[in-house]
C-alpha positions in Angstrom: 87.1 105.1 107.7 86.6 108.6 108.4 84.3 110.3 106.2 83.2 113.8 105.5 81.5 116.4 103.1 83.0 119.4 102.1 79.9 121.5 103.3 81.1 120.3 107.1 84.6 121.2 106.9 84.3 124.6 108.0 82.1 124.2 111.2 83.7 121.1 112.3 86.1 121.1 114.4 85.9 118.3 117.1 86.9 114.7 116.6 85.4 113.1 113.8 83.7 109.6 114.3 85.5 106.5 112.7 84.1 102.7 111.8 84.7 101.1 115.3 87.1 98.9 115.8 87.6 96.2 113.7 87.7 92.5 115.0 90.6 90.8 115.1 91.7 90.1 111.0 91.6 87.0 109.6 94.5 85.8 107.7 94.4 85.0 103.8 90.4 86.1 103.9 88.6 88.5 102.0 86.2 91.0 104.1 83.9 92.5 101.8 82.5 94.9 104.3 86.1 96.8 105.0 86.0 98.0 101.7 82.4 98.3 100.8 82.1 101.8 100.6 78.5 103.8 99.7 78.6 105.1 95.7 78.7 108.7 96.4 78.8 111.5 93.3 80.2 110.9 89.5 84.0 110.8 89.6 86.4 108.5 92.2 89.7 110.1 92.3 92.4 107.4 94.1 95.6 108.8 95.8 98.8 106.8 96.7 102.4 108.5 97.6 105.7 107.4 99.0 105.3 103.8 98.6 109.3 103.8 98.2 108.9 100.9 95.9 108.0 98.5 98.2 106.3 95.6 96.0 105.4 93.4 99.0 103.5 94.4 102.2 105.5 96.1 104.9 105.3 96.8 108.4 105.7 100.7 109.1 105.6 101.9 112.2 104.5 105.4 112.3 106.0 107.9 114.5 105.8 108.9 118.2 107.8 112.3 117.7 106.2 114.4 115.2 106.2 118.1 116.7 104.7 121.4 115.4 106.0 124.5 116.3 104.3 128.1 115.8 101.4 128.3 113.8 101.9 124.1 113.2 101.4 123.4 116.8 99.0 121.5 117.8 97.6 121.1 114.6 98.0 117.9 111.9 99.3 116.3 110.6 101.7 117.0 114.0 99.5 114.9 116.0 100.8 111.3 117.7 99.5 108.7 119.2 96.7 109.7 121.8 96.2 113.2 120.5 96.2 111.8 117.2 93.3 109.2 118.4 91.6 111.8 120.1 91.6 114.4 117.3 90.6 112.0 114.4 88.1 109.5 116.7 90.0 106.7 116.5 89.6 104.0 119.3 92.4 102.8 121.2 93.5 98.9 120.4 91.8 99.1 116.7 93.2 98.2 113.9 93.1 101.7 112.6 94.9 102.8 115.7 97.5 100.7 114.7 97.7 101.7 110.8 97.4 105.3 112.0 99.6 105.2 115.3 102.7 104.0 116.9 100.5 103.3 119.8 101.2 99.5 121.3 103.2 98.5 118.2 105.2 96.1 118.9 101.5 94.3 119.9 99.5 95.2 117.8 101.6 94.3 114.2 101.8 89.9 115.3 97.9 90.7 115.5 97.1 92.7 112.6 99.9 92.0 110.0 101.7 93.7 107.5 100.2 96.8 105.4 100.1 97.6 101.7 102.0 95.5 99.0 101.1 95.9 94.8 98.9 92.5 94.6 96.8 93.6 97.1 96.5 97.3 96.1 95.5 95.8 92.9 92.8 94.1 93.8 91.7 97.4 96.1 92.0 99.1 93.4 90.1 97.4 91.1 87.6 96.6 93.3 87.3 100.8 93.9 87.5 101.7 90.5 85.0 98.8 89.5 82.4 99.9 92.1 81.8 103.5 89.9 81.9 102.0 86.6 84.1 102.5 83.5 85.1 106.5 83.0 84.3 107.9 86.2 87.5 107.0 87.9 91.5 108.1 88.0 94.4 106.6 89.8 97.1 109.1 90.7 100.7 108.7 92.4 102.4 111.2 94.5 105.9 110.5 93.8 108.9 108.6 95.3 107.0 105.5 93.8 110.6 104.4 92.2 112.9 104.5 95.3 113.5 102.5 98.4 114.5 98.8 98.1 117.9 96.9 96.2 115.5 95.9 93.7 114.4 99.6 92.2 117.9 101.3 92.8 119.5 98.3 90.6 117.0 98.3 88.0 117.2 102.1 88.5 113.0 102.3 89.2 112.3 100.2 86.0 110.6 97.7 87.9 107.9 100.1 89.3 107.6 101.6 86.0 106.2 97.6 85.2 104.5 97.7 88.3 102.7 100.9 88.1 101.6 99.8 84.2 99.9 97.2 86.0 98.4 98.7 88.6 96.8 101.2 86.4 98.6 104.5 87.4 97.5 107.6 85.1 99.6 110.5 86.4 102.5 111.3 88.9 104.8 113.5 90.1 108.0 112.9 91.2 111.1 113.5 93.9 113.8 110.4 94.8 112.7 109.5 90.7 115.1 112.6 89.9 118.1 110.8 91.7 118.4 108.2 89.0 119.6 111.0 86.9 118.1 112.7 83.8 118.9 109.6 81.3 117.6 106.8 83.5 114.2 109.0 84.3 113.4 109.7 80.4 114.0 105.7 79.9 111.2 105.3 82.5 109.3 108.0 81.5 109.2 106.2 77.8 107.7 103.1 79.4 105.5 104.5 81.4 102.4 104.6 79.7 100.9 107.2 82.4 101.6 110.8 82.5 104.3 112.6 84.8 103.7 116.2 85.4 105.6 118.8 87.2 104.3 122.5 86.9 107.5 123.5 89.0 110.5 122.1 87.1 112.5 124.7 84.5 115.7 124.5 82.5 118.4 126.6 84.0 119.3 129.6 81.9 122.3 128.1 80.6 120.4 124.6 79.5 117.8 126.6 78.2 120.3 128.4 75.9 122.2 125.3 74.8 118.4 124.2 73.6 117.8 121.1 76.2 115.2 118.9 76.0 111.6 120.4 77.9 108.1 120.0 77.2 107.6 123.9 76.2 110.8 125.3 75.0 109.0 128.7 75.2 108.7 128.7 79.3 111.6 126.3 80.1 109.0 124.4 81.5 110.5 120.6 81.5 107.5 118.4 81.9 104.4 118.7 81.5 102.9 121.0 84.1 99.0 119.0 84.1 96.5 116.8 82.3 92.7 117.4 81.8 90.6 114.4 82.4 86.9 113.5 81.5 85.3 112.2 84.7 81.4 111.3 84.8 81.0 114.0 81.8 83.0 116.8 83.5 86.4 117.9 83.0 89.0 117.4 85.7 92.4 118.8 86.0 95.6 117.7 87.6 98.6 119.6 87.9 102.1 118.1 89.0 104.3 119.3 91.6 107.5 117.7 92.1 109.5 118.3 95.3 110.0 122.3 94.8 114.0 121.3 96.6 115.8 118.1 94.7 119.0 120.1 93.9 119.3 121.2 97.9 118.4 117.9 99.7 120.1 115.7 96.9 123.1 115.8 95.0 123.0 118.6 92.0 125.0 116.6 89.5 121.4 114.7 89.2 119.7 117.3 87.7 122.1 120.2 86.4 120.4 121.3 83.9 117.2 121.7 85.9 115.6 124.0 88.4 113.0 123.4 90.7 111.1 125.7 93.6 107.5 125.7 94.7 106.7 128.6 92.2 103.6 130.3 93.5 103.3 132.9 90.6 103.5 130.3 87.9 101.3 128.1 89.4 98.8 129.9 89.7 98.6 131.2 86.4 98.4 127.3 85.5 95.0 127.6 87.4 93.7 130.4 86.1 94.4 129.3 82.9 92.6 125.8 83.1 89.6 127.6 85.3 89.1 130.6 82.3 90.9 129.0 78.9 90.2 125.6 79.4 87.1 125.7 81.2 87.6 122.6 83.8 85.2 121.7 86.4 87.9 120.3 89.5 91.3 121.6 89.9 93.7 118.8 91.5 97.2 119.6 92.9 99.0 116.4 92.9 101.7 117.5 95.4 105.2 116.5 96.8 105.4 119.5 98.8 104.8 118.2 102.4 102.2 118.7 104.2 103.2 122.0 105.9 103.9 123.6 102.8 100.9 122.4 101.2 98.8 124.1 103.9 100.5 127.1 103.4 100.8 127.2 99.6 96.3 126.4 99.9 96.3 129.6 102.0 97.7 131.5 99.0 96.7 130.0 96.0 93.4 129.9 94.7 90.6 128.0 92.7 92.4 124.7 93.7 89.8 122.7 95.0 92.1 119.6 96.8 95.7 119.4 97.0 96.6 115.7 97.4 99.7 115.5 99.0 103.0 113.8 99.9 106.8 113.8 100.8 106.3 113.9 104.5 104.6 110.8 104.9 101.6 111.8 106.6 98.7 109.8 107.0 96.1 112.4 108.0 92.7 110.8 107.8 90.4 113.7 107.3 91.1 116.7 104.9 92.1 119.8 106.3 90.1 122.8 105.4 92.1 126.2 104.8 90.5 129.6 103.5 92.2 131.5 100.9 91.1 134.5 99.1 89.0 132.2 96.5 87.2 130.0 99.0 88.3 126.9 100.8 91.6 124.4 99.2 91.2 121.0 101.1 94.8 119.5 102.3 95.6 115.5 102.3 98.7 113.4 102.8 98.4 109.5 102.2 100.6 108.2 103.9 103.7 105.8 102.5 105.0 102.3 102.1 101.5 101.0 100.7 99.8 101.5 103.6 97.3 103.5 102.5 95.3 104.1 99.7 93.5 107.7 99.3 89.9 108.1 98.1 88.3 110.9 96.7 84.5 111.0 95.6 83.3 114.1 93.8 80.3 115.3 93.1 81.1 117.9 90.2 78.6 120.3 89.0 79.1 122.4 86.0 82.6 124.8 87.3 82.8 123.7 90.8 82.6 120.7 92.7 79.4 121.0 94.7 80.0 117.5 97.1 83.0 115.6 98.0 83.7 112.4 100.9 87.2 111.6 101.7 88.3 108.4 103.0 92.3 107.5 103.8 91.9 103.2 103.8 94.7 101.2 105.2 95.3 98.5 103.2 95.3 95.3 105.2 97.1 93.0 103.4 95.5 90.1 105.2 91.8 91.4 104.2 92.6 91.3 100.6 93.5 88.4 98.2 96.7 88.9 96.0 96.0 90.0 92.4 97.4 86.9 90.2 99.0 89.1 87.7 100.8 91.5 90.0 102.0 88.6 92.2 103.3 86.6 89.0 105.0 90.1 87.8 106.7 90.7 91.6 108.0 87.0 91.7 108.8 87.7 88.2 111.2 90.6 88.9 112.8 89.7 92.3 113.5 86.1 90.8 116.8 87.7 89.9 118.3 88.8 93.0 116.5 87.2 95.5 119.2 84.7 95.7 122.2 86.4 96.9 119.4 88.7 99.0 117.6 86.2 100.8 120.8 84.6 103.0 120.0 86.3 106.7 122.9 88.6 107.7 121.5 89.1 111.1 118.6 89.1 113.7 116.4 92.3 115.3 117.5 92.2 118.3 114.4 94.5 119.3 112.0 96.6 117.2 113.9 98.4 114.3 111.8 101.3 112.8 113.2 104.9 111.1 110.6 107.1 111.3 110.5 110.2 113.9 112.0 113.8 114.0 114.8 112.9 115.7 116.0 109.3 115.1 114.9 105.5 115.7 116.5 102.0 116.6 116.9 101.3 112.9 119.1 104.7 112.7 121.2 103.9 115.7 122.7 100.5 114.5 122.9 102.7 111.2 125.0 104.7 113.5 126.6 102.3 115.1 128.0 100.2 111.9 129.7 103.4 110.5 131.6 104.1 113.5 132.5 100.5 114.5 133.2 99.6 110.5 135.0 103.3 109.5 136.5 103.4 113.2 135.2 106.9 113.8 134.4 108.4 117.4 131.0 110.0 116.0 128.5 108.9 113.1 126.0 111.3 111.5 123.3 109.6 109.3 120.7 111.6 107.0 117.1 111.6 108.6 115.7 110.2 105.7 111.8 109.2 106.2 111.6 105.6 104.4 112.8 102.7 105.2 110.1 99.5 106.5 109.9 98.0 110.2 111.2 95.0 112.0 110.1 93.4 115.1 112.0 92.4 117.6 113.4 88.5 116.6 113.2 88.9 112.9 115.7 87.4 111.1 117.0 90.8 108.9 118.4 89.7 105.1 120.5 91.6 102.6 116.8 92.8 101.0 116.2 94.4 104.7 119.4 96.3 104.8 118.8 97.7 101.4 115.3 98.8 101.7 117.0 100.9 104.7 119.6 101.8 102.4 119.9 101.9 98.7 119.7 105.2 97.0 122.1 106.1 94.4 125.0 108.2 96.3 125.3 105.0 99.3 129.1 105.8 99.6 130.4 106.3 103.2 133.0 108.7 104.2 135.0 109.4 106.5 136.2 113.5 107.0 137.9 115.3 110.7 134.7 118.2 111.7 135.5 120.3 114.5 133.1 120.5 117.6 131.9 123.9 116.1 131.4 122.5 112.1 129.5 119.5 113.9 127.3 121.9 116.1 126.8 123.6 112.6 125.6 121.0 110.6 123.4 120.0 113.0 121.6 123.8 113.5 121.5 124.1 110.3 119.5 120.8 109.5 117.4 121.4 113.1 116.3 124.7 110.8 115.2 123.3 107.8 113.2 121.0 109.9 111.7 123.4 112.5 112.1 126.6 110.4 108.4 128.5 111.8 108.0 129.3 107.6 106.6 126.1 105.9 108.6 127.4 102.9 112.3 126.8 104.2 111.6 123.3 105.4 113.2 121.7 102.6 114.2 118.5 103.2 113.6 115.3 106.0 114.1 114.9 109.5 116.6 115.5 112.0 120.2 113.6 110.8 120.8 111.1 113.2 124.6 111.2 115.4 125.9 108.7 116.4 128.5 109.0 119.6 126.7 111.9 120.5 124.1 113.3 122.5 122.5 116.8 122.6 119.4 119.3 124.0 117.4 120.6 121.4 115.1 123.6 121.7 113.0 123.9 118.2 111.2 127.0 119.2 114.5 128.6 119.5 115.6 130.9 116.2 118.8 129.2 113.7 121.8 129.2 115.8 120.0 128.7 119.0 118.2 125.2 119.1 121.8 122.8 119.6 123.3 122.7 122.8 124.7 120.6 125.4 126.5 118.5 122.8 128.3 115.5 125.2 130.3 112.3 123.3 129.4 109.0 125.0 132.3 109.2 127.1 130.7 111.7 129.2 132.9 114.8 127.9 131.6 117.5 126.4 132.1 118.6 122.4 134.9 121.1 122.7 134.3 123.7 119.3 137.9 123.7 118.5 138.5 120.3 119.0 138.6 118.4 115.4 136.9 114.5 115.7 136.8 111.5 113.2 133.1 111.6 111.7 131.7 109.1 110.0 128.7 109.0 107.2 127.1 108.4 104.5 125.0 109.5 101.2 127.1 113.0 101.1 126.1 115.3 98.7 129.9 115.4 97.6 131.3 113.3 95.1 131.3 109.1 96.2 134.7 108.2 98.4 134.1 105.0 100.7 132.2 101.3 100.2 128.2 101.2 100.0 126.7 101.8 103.2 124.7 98.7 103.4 127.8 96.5 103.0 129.0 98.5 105.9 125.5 97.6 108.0 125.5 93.8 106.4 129.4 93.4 107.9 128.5 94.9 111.4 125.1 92.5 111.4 127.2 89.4 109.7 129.6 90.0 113.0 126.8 89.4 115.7 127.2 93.2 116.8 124.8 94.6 118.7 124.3 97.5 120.9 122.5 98.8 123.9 118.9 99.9 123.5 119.0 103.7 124.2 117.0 106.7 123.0 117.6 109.2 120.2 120.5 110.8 122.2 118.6 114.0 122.4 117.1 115.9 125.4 114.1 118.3 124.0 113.5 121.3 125.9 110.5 123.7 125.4 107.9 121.4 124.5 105.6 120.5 127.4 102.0 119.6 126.3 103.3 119.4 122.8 100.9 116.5 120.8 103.5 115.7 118.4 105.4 113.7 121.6 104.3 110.6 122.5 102.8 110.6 126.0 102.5 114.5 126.1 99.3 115.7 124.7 
């Protein structure tokens, strides 16, 4: 695993060297070695995010189209495959190259095996936090731990809430937690015998007048905004930050008494205050920014020391360095499903932290032997619904995977089911990040549908657009993912269409970027024409059935469709690294 100092950070800038690669794994055996990592400094800081609530290990398939425009070009975490090799020194046919990469995939995963799962964090974990002794280390989650399988949207995240007891969670922010709704989140928040903090979540004026519930009636603030921990004999801080857009990239009537934003000037007053009042050693952001905007907000803020990241899924194995007007804010992502585990050693003087190594470990599920407890409590909770969950509905009939800016197989037959099953000449389905892998020949089972699925506001719809409303929707979403400020990127990727196909030019300024729209039957999207559209997880009020019943029905019917691509012709991107087979 990669591994650096923070002394290096700022005259590095080549490739740094990696473990080489490891031999093939051996399954159901523990290798010591993997995970034996040199004691370094007084306090172990470990980092997971987006894990989407996936109890069991996954296969994830990282993504081949993750581009950077402007300033972002070029640089992680929009990096894939080869470049992102190359940049992090990384060799080919590894089994990092598969945990980091969607390089040879579809090989690699029969080889290597599924990533992450809770029993076998647990016993990383442990093992991690066992290795520096009792005091000296903290376990931190980035959010979206509660969201992304049948199991957590029925139980409404109360099983992770068991699950991360177990696993030994201290403090975490949150994002897909707030869809659950305020009522449902306190009930967690009551079990949870961690801490959740969120420096950047307010009452609106109105709530704040009819005297709603915060942590600090005084600023509005609604959670707390950080803890102070004792580390090794020095005092570390961690503040929270939720995802700064919840009521814009999720339905408002969630949380309509709250507002949220990535709030600059109040956080760093927060960090001045724990630097001069409360005299801390380490400031921490625990962040569910996104990596872009964390790299920008480090360039503003100061006397943060690392910003541990999330949201965007990002497994970036070194740190990013970024000046400011303090000194130097290091920038990490983790990662999601499970895959990864984060892990910060510090060397903390008195006021500052005079050392640090970084390590991003992939958590081979293979390599590590299942925590008893954890796998008693997962059987425990699925034992449930596994039986109406477990009947097969259907079979891959290649690799299924999500992630990418634009779209992936899983997305088309997404697509595909809402316009066969609503009868609509066009689909459009959100460009959400989660969702787990499966290869080609797997038989898929109601528990596969959902974790592609399940969130609270499923409902499909179906609603006539015009060529030009359609056109607008997607600008507007191309924007928010391509948008050259950091700051107005506020949500996932690209929504996926369905009975469509399009150029898009992300360089170009909102309004520009769309064009060439064509429907399947070769003719081309006429702007006054209206068209029978299709979707899902609207922002609106609910209307039609669950979405995954509609994906079960089209998979229970033997429908399948022809492998294509994402429908979309880029333009303006030659040499860009965040394209598979173009850096």
């Amino acid at each position: 695993m990669t591994t650096m100092r923070r002394r290096d950070f700022l005259k590095t800038t080549g490739a740094i060297a990696l473990s080489g690669a490891l031999p093939r794994l051996a399954r159901a055996v523990d290798n010591p070695s993997l995970y034996d990592l040199e004691r370094f400094g007084n306090a172990r800081i470990l980092h997971l995010t987006d894990t989407h609530a996936q109890l069991r290990p996954v296969y994830f398939r990282e993504p081949s189209v993750n581009i950077g425009i402007g300033e972002m070009l070029g640089r992680p975490p929009h990096l894939v495959e080869k470049a992102f090799l190359d940049r992090f020194g990384i060799p080919p046919d590894s089994a990092e190259a598969y945990a980091f990469t969607s390089i040879d995939f579809e090989k690699s995963a029969p080889r290597f095996g599924k990533l992450g799962g809770f029993s076998h964090l647990k016993t990383l974990i442990d093992r991690l936090r066992g290795d520096v002794g009792q005091g000296r280390s903290l376990l931190l989650d980035g959010g979206d731990l509660w969201q992304g399988t049948g199991l957590a949207n029925a139980m409404l995240g109360a099983d992770m809430v068991e699950a991360a007891n177990l696993l030994g969670i201290e403090a975490m922010t949150g994002h897909w937690e707030f869809t659950y709704g305020e009522a449902a989140l306190r009930a967690n928040l009551e079990r949870f015998k961690g801490e959740f903090l969120a420096q950047n979540v307010f009452l609106t004026e109105e709530a704040a007048f009819n005297d709603a519930k915060a942590f600090d009636p005084a600023s509005g603030r609604v959670f707390k905004p950080a803890t102070i921990k004792e580390l090794g004999g020095y005092r570390v801080a961690v503040i929270g930050q939720a995802f700064p857009y919840v009521p814009i990239a999720h339905p408002k009537r969630f949380t309509p008494d709250w507002t949220f934003g990535i709030r600059e000037e109040e956080l760093q007053k927060l960090v001045n205050a724990l630097r001069g009042n409360d005299k801390v050693d380490a400031v921490l952001l625990l962040s569910h920014n996104g990596m872009d905007i964390d790299l920008k907000l480090a360039s503003r803020i100061t006397g943060i020391d690392v910003i541990l990241g999330g949201h965007t899924h990002d497994a970036v194995p070194q740190p990013i360095a970024v000046k400011n007007a303090g000194g130097v804010t290091l920038v990490t992502n983790a990662g999601s499903n499970g895959k990864f585990l984060g892990v910060l050693d510090l060397d903390i003087a008195k006021g500052k932290i005079g050392d640090l190594r970084y390590r991003l470990l992939p958590v081979y599920s293979e390599l590590l032997k299942p925590d008893p407890a954890m796998e008693a409590l997962i059987e425990k909770l699925h034992a449930t619904h596994d039986r109406e969950w477990n009947d097969q509905v259907g079979t891959a009939d290649r690799l299924l995977y999500r992630r990418g800016n634009f779209s992936g197989s899983m997305d088309q037959l997404i697509c595909d089911a809402l316009r066969g099953g609503l009868d609509a000449e066009i689909a459009l389905s959100p460009g959400f990040r989660w969702g787990t892998t499966a290869l080609a020949g797997q038989a898929l089972t109601m528990e596969d549908v959902l974790a592609e699925t399940a969130i609270t506001y499923a409902a499909t719809y179906v609603q006539s657009m015009s060529g030009s409303q359609i056109k607008d929707v997607l600008e507007d979403v191309c924007d928010n993912l391509f948008n050259a400020d950091p700051y107005h990127q506020q949500g996932g990727d690209m929504v996926r269409v369905g009975g469509l196909s399009y150029a898009c030019t992300p360089a170009e300024g909102i309004g520009r970027r769309i064009s060439e729209l064509t429907l399947d039957s070769g003719r081309p999207l006429a702007p006054g024409k209206h068209y029978k559209v299709a979707g899902w997880a609207s922002v609106g009020e609910p209307q039609g059935k669950p979405v995954w019943d509609v994906l079960a029905d089209h998979l229970r019917a033997g429908k399948t469709s022809m492998p294509r691509g994402s429908g979309v012709t880029l333009k303006g991107l030659e040499g860009n690294p965040g394209i598979a087979g173009t850096g």
